[in-house]
Every structure is written in structure tokens, then in C-alpha cells.
C-alpha positions as CSV (number, residue, x, y, z in Angstrom):
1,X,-7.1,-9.8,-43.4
2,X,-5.5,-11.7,-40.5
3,X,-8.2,-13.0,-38.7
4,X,-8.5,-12.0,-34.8
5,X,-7.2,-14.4,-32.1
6,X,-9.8,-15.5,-29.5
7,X,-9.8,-14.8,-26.1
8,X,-9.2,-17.8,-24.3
9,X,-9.1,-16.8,-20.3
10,X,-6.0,-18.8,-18.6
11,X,-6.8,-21.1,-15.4
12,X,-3.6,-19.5,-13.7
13,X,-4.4,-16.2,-11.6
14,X,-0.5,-14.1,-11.4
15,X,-2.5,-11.9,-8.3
16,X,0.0,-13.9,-5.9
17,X,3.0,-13.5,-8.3
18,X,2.5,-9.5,-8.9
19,X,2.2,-9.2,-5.1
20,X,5.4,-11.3,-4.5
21,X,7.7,-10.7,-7.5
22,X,6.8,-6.3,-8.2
23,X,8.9,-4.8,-10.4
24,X,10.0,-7.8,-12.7
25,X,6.9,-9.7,-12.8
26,X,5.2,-8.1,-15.6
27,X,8.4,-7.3,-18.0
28,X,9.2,-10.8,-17.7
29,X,6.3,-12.3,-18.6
30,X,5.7,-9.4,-21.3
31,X,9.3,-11.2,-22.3
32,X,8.2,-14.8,-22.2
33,X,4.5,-13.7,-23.9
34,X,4.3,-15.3,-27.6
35,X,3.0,-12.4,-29.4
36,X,1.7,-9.1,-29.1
37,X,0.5,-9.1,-25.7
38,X,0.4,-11.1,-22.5
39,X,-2.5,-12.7,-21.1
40,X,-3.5,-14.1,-18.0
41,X,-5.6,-13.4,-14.8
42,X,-5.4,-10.7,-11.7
43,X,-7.5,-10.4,-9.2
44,X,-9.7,-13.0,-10.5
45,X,-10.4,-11.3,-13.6
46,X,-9.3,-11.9,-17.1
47,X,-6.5,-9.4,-18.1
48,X,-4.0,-8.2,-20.9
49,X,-0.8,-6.5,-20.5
50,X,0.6,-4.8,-23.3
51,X,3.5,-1.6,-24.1
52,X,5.0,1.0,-26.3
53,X,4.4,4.2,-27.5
54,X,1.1,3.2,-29.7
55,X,0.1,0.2,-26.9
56,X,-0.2,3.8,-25.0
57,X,-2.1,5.7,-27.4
58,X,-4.7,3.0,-27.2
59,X,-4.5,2.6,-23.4
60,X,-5.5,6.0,-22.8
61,X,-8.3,6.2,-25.4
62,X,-11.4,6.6,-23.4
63,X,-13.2,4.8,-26.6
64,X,-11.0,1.7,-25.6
65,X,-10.2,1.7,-21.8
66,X,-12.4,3.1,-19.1
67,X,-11.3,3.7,-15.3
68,X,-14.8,3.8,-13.3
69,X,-14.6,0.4,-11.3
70,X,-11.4,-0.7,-12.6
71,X,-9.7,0.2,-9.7
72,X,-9.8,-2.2,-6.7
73,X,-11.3,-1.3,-3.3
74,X,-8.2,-1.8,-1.6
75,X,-6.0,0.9,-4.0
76,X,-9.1,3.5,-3.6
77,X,-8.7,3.0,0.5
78,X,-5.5,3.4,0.7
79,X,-3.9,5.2,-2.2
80,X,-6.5,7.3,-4.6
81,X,-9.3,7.4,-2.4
82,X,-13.1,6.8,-3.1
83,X,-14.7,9.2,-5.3
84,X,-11.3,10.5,-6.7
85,X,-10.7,12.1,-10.1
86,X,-8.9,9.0,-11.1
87,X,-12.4,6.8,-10.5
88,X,-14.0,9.2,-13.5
89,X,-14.7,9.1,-17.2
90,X,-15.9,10.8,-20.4
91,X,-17.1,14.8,-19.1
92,X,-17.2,14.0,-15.5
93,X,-13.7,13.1,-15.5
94,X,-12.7,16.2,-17.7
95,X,-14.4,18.3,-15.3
96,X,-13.1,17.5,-12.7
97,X,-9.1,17.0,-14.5
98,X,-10.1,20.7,-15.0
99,X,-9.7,22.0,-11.7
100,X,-5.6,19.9,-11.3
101,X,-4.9,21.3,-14.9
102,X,-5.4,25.2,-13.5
103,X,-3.9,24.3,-9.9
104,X,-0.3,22.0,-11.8
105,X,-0.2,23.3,-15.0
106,X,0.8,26.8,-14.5
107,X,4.2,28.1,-14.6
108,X,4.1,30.6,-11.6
109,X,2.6,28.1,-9.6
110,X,5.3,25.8,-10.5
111,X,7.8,27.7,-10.1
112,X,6.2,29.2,-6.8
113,X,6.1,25.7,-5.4
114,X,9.6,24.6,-6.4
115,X,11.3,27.8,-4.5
116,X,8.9,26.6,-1.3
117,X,10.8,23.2,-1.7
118,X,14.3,25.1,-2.1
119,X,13.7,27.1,1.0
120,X,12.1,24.8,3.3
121,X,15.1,22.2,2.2
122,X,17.7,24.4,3.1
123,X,16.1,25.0,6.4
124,X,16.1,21.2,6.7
125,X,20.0,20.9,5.7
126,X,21.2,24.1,8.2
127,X,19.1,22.6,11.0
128,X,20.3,19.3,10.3
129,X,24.3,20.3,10.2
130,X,23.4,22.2,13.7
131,X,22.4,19.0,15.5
132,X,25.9,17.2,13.8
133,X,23.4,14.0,13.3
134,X,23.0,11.9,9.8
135,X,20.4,12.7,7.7
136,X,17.8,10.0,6.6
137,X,17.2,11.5,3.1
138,X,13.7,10.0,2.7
139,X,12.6,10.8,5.8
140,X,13.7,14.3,5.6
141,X,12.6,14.7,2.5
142,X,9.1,13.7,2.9
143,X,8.6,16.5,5.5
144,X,10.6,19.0,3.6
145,X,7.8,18.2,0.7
146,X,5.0,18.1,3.2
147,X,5.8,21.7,4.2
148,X,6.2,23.2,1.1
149,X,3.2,21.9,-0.5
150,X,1.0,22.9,2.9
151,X,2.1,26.8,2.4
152,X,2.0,26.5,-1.2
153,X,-1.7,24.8,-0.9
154,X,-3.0,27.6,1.5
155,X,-3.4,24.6,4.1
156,X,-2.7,26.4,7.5
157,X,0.1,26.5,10.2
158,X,1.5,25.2,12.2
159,X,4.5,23.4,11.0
160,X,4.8,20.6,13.6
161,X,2.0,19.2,11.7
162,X,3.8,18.4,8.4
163,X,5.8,15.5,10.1
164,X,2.5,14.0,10.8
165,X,1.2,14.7,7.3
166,X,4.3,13.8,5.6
167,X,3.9,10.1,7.7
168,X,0.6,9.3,6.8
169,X,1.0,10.2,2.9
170,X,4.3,8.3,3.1
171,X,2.0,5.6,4.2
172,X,-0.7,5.7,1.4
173,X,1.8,5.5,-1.0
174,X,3.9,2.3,0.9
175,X,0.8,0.3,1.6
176,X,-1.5,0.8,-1.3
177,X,0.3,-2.8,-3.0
178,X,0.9,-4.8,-0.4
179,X,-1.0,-6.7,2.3
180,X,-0.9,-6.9,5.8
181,X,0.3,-4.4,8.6
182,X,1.4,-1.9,5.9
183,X,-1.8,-2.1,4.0
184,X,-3.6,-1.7,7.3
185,X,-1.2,1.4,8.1
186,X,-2.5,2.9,4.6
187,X,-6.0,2.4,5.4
188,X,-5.8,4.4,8.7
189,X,-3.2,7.3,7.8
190,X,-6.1,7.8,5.1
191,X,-8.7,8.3,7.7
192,X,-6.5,10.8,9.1
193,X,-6.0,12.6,7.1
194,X,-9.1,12.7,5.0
195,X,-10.7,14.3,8.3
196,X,-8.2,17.2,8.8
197,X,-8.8,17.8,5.1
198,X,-12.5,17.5,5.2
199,X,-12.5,20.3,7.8
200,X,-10.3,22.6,6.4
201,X,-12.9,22.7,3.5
202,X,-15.7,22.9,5.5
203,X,-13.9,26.1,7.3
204,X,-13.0,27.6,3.7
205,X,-16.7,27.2,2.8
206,X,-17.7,29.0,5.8
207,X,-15.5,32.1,4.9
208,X,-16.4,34.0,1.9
209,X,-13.6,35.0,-0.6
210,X,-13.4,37.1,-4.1
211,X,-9.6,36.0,-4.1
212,X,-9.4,35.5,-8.4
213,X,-5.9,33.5,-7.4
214,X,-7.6,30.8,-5.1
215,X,-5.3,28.7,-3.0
216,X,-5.1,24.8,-4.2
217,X,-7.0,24.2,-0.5
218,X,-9.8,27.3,-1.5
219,X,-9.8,26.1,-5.3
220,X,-10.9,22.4,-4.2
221,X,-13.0,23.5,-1.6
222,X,-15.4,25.2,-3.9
223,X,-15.0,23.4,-7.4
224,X,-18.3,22.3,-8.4
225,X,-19.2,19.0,-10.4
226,X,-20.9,19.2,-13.8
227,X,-24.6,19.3,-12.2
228,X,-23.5,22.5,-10.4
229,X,-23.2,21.2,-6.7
230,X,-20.1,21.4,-4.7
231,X,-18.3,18.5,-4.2
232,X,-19.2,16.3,-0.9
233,X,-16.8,17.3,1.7
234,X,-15.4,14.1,1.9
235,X,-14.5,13.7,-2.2
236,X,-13.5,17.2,-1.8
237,X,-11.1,16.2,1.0
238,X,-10.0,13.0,-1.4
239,X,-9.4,16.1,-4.2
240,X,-7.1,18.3,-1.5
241,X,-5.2,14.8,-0.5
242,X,-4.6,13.9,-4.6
243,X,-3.1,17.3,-4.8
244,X,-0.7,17.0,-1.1
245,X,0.4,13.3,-1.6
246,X,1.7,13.0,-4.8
247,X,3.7,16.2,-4.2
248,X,4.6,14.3,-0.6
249,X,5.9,11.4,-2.8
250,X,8.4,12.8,-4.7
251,X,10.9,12.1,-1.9
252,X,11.0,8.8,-3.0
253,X,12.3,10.2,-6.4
254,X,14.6,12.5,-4.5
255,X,16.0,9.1,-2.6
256,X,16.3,7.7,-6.1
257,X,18.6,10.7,-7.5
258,X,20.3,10.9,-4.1
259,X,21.4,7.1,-4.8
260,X,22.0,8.2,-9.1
261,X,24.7,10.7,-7.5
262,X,26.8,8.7,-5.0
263,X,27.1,5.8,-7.7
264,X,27.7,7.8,-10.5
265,X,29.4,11.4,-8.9
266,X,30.6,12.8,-12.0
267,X,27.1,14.0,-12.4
268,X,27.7,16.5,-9.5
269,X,29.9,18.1,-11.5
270,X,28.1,18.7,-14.3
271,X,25.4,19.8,-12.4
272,X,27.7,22.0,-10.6
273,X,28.9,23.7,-13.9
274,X,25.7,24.0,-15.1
275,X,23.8,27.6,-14.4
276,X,21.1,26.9,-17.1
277,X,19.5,23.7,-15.4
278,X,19.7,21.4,-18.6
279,X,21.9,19.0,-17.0
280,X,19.0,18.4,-13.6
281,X,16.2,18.4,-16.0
282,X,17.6,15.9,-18.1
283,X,18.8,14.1,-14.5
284,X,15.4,14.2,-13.2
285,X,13.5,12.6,-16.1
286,X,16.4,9.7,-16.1
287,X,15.9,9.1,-12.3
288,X,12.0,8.8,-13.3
289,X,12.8,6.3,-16.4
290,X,15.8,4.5,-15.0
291,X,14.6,3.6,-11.5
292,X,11.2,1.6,-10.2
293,X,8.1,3.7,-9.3
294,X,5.0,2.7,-10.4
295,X,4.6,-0.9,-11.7
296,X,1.9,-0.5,-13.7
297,X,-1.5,1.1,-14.5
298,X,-4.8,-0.6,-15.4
299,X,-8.1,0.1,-16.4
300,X,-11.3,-1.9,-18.2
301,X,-11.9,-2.8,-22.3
302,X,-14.8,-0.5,-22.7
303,X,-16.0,-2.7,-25.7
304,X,-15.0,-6.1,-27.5
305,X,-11.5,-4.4,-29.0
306,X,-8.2,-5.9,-31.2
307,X,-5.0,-5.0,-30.3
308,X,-2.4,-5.8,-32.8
309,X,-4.6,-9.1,-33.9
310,X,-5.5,-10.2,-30.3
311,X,-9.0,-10.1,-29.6
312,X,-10.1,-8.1,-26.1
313,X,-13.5,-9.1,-24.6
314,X,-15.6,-6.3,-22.9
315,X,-14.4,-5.9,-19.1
316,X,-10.9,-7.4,-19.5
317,X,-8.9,-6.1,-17.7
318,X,-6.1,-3.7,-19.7
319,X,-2.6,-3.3,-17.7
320,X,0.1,-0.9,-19.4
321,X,3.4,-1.9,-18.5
322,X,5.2,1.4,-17.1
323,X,8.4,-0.2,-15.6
324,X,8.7,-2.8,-18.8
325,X,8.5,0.0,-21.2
326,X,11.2,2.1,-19.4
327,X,13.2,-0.3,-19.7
328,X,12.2,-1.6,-23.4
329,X,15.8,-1.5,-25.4
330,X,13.9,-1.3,-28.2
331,X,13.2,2.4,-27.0
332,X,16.1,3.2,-24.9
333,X,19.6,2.4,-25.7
334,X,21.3,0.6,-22.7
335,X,18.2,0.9,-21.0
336,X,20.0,-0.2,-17.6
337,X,22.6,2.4,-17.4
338,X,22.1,6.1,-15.8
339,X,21.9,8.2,-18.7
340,X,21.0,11.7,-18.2
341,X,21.8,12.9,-21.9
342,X,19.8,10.9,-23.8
343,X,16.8,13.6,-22.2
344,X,19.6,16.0,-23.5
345,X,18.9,15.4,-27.2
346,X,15.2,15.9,-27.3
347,X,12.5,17.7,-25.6
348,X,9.9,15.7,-25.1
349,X,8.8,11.6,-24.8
350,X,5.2,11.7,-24.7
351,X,4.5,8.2,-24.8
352,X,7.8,6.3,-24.4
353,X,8.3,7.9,-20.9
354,X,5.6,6.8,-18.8
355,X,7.0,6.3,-15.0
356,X,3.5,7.9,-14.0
357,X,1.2,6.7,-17.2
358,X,0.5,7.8,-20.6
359,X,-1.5,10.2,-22.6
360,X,-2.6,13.9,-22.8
361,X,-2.9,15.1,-19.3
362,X,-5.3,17.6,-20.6
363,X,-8.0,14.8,-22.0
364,X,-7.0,11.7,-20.6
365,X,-5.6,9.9,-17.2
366,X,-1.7,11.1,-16.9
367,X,-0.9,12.9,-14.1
368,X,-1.5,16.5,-14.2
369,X,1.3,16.8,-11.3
370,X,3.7,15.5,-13.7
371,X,5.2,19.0,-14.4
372,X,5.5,19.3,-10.9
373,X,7.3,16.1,-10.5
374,X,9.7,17.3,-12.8
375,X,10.5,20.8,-11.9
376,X,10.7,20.1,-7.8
377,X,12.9,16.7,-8.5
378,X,15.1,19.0,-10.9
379,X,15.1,21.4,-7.7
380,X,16.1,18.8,-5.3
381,X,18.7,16.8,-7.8
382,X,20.5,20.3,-7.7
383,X,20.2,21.3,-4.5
384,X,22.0,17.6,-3.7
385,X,24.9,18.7,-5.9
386,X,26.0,21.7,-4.2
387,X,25.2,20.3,-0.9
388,X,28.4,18.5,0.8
389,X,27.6,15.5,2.7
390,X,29.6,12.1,2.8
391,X,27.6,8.7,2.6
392,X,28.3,6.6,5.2
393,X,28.3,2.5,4.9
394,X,24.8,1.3,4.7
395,X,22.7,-1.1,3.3
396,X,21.7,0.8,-0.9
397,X,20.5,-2.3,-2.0
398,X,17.2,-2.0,-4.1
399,X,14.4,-4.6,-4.1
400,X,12.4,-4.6,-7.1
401,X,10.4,-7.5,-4.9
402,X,8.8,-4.4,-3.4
403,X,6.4,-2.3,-4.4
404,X,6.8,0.9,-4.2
405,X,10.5,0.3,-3.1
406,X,13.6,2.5,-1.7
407,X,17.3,2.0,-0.9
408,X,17.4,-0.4,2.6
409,X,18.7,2.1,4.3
410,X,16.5,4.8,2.9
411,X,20.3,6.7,2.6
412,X,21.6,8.2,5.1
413,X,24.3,11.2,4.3
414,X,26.2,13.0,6.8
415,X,26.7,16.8,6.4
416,X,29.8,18.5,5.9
């Protein structure tokens, strides 16, 4: 037997080099690493990076990694939320998974959703072509998301709110990583809007309802916790917000595919000639591998662990290298070209496609909203197709500096 290495904690702390480098600072260094995994220090604390399909099947073992205070105050304030579902473990956390697996797992509510987002973006599109003005595609659609997912959550009228809502999630999401003014913007869209959410649960609570096909807003408002007791309004309020701004972030996706089209355009076409939607299902899960989204995830080493011959102390912390392993060519062939049919030839890549983690949604920490992901983005990536629109000159560049990042220009069309 190989003996174990052992853990020997580096001096250097890469906090400052994540925060400043994003998207390439962890695949390069996974690059550089001699051996299995790459060590160093975040956040003042010991961790390990690793990737692949199996480093995933150990990630997500709750036996190995555990979540509750491996998340930093600063990503709870801004972009989870204290209390959330993502802070759990063990049958707390299954418990509460429970009541996003019956609200984002199910087909009619899927599919439900995904003609909200059709109609509403049309609506966007003809309003849009009336005024004769260019269309920023983020922007727009952010609030076209924002009000789809408020009727299809049961959260109530009127519609000049969703702007407002569609801001402050955009913000959660933009300032959870970074410091300063945009952190700071994070923090206080959060406020907001965990408020407004807090009293639209206490209002459900206060009506009675034998509805046996509760709303998302009506579901949340009443799950109870393991002990029997109704959430706190406030973590139920976190709940109804882990539901509304990951649907809300999608646009970022939608930018992504947006940007997939005008640089490679013979995908229109195929989208156009395709009535079965193969062609925007595959296009949607190559927008998701292809271009940057999350970083990373971590969590804690629940025990002393080995990894592939590298020794893991207790309370390391674990980072699983999302963008790295999208990218790995020893999983994806030309990893940096757009590549739709390579989704084409198989159903399913549990645990090589991870641009929102790992795992069994059902049991562990992936993101039960994944499906959702996936059928609105395949919604969107065909609605895009059909629609005509020229793209003006503007600034498409990039940065994988930033975290989460966009085009420049956030790209701007301009309807037919």
C-alpha cells in the first residue's frame, strides 16, 4: 500500500488571487498542482481543490464533505442567505431539499413555467419592436424571468414590481464574489427583498387553504422542519428567494447563448429546422459547459479523509472545480469550441457536467432547479432563433477576471 501523503498547510493564502484572477485561477493551479490535487489556503483556512467525475462522487458524499459553516458570512448575506437549505446536512438538509424536489422536479410545473417565460418574452420582444429602441438582452431578460417566475410562484401583482425584483436578484448574484460597492449592493437588494418575501408568507399564513396543488409562495410558506414547526418567517422568506433568484439568473445564461448564436449563426438554423427541440436542448447544456458561471463550490472534510493518496485533515476546506472540469480535455474533446452535438450523442452527464455542482439532486447538494435551468434556457435559446434582430457594434468581450461575468456590453440587439 502507498502510504498517505501528509498534510502540510502552505504559508501562501490564494484568497486575493481567486478574488482578482476568477475564472482561471483554480484550473491553472489545478494545472501547475503536482499530483492529484491542489493545495493551498482561502480565506485563511487550509484547503484542497480537486475534479472529475469520481473527485465529484466524493465531493458530494455527505460521509466526506459537509456544508453547515462552510459557507462564508459574506456568500450567506448576499447570495444564499442565512438559514438556507444549502447551510444544511444529513435529515435536516433532506427535509428541507424535499420541499424544492416537489416544487422543480415536476414536469407540469416545468413545463408550466417554461410557457410563462415564452409568453411574457414575447410580450417583452413586441413591446420592445413598438418603442423602435435596442434591446439590452440581460436586462430584459432578467425581468422577463422575474415575471414569469412571480405568476408561476403564486407571488402577487402587480407587474411594475418585477423590474424591482429582477434588480435586486441580479444583484445577489453580481456581488456575492466580490468586494466593495457591488458587495454592498448584494447585501442591501437582500434586505429587500427578504422583507417583501417575509410578508407575503406571513399573509399566506394568515389565509387558510385546502389547495392539494400549493403555489411555490403557499408551499414554502407552510413547509415545516423535521421537529414539526413552521419555518421562521425570515428562513422561510430565504426559502421563497432560493426558489425566485436562481430562476432570475438564468438571464445570464440566456446572454451567454445570445453571444453562442451571433458568433457561431449556423446554429439558428438548425434550431430553426428543428420541431423536436433536440438541437436547443443540446444548445442549452453546451452554453452551461462551454461558458463561465459558477467558479467553484466548497464545503468542509467531515473527518480525516484520503483522496487519491493525499491525506485530508478534518475541517479542510474541499473546493470542486466546476469551470476546470468543463473545461477538462480529458472529458470533453476540444473543450474550447461551441459544440452543441456532443449533448447530441448521449443523454445524460451526471458528474462530468457540473456548471451548477455535482451529485444526486435528490440526496445530496446539486441544484434541484437544474431541470429548470435547462428547459427555460432551451425555451429562450429557441425563442432567439426565430426572433430577427441585428447586433449592433459593441464591446462582447468576456472577462473571466470577473466573477460571475457577462459580455461588456451585456449585448445589445436591435429588432427587425
Amino acid at each position: 500500500m502507498i502510504p498517505s501523503k501528509p498534510f502540510a498547510a502552505p504559508l501562501h493564502d490564494s484568497t486575493l488571487g481567486a478574488l482578482t484572477r476568477g475564472y482561471a485561477w483554480l484550473p491553472d493551479r489545478m494545472r501547475s498542482a503536482d499530483g492529484a490535487v491542489y493545495r493551498t489556503r482561502l480565506l485563511g483556512r487550509p484547503a484542497v481543490a480537486v475534479r472529475g467525475p469520481e473527485a465529484v462522487l466524493f465531493f458530494y458524499d455527505e460521509e466526506h464533505v459537509v456544508r453547515k459553516q462552510a459557507l462564508p458570512g459574506p456568500v450567506l448575506d448576499t447570495l444564499f442567505g442565512r438559514g438556507a437549505v444549502h447551510t444544511l446536512d444529513g435529515d435536516a438538509h433532506r427535509a428541507r431539499k424535499a420541499l424544492f424536489m416537489t416544487l422543480l422536479k415536476d414536469d407540469e410545473s416545468v413545463a408550466h413555467l417554461c410557457t410563462l417565460v415564452r409568453r411574457r418574452w414575447r410580450d417583452a420582444m413586441q413591446e420592445a419592436s413598438r418603442a423602435g429602441e435596442p434591446v439590452v438582452l440581460f436586462d430584459t431578460a432578467a425581468e422577463v424571468l422575474a415575471l414569469a417566475v412571480r405568476d408561476w410562484a403564486g407571488i402577487p401583482p402587480p407587474d411594475a414590481e418585477a423590474a424591482g425584483l429582477a434588480h435586486d436578484c441580479v444583484a445577489m448574484v453580481d456581488g456575492f464574489a466580490a468586494p466593495g460597492l457591488r458587495h454592498l449592493r448584494a447585501r442591501r437588494a437582500r434586505t429587500r427583498q427578504e422583507n417583501a418575501m417575509g410578508g407575503l408568507v406571513g399573509a399566506v399564513r394568515e389565509s387558510p387553504t385546502d389547495d392539494d396543488r400549493p403555489t411555490a409562495l403557499e408551499a414554502v410558506a407552510r413547509h415545516r422542519n423535521l421537529d414539526g414547526e413552521l419555518l421562521d418567517t425570515h428562513t422561510a422568506a430565504v426559502e421563497l428567494l432560493n426558489i425566485v433568484r436562481p430562476t432570475i439568473a438564468i438571464a445570464w445564461f440566456a446572454t451567454f447563448a445570445a453571444h453562442a448564436l451571433h458568433r457561431w449563426p449556423h446554429h439558428r438554423k438548425l434550431l430553426r429546422a428543428d420541431p423536436t427541440g433536440k438541437h436547443a436542448l443540446a444548445c442549452a447544456h453546451e452554453v452551461r459547459r462551454f461558458y463561465p458561471f459558477a467558479p467553484f463550490v466548497g464545503g468542509l472534510a467531515a473527518r480525516d479523509l484520503t483522496w487519491r493518496g493525499e491525506r485530508i485533515e478534518k475541517g479542510t476546506m474541499l473546493l470542486l472545480d466546476l469551470y476546470g472540469q468543463n473545461h477538462d480535455p480529458d472529458l470533453w474533446a476540444h473543450p474550447y469550441r461551441f459544440e452543441p452535438h456532443r449533448f447530441s450523442r448521449a443523454a445524460r452527464f451526471p458528474d462530468g457536467l457540473v456548471p451548477q455542482g455535482g451529485g444526486d439532486p435528490a440526496r445530496g447538494h446539486r441544484c434541484p432547479g437544474e431541470d429548470i435551468t435547462v428547459a427555460v434556457l432551451s425555451t429562450l435559446v429557441t425563442e432567439l432563433a426565430e426572433l430577427e434582430y441585428s447586433v449592433p457594434a459593441q464591446d462582447l468581450t468576456i472577462p473571466l477576471s470577473r466573477v460571475p461575468t457577462l459580455p461588456h456590453s451585456g449585448f445589445v440587439l436591435s429588432l427587425a
